[in-house]
N, C-alpha and C positions, 0 to 999 in steps of 0.2 A: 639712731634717729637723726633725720636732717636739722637742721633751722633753717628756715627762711627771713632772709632780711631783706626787706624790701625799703624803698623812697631815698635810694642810695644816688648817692652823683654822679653825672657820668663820667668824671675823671676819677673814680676809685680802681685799685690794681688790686688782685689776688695778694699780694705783698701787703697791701694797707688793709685789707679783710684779717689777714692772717696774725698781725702786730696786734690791732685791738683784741680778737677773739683769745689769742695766748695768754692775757695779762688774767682770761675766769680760766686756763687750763689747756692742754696740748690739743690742736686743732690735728685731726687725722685729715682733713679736705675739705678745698674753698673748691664751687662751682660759680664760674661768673659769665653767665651766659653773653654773648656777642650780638649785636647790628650786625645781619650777614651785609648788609650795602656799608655804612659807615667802618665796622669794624670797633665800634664803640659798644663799652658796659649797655647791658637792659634795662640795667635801674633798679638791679633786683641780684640775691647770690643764693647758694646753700652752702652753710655750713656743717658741716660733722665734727662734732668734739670726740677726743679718743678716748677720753670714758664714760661709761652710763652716769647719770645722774648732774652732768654738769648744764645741762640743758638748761633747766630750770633756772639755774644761777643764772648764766647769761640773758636770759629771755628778759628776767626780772631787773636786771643791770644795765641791759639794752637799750628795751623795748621804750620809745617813745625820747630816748636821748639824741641830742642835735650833734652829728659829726657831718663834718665837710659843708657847712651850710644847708644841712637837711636832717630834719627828724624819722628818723631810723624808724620801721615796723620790724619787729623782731618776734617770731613766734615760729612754732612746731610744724614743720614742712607738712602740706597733708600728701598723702598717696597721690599718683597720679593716676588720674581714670584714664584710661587709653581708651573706654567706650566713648567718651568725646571729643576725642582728638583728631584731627585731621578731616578733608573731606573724604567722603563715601559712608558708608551705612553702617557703621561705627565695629564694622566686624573685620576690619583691614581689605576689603572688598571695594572698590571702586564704580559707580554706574555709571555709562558710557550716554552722556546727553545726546540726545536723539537731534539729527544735523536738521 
C-alpha cells in the first residue's frame, strides 16, 4: 500500500523523504512527482514501506507533524481513477472539437 504525503516544501529531496520514513521501518520507494516547467517537488510524494503493517505507524506518527516549515497530511494513497483523468471521454478516447 502507498502513503500519500502531502503539504510538503518545495525544497524536500527523495533523500529527505526517505531519512524521516526509515526511522518507522525500511522504505521499498519514494515517488516525488516534478513541475514539468520549474523541475521543482508538487508538494506532494508516495511512499511505500517494505512491510505490511507499518502504514498505520507512520500515518499515526506523521500525519499533521510540522517538518520543513509545513505540516505534513500523511494518509493511505487512494487508487487512481484513470476514468477521470485526463481530457476525452474518460475511456482513453479523445474527441476531435469541431473547427
Amino acid at each position: 500500500m502507498s502513503i500519500y504525503v502531502g503539504n510538503l516544501s518545495y525544497n524536500v529531496t527523495r533523500e529527505d523523504l526517505e531519512q524521516v520514513f526509515n526511522e518507522y521501518g525500511a522504505v521499498k520507494r519514494v515517488s516525488l512527482p516534478m513541475n514539468r516547467e520549474t523541475g521543482k517537488p508538487r508538494g506532494f510524494a508516495f511512499v511505500d514501506m517494505a512491510a505490511e503493517g507499518q502504514e498505520d505507524k507512520v500515518i499515526e506518527a506523521l500525519d499533521g507533524a510540522e517538518w520543513m516549515g509545513r505540516e505534513m497530511k500523511v494518509n493511505k494513497a487512494l487508487p487512481r481513477d484513470h476514468s477521470q483523468s485526463g481530457p476525452g471521454n474518460g475511456n482513453g478516447q479523445y474527441r476531435r472539437s469541431s473547427f
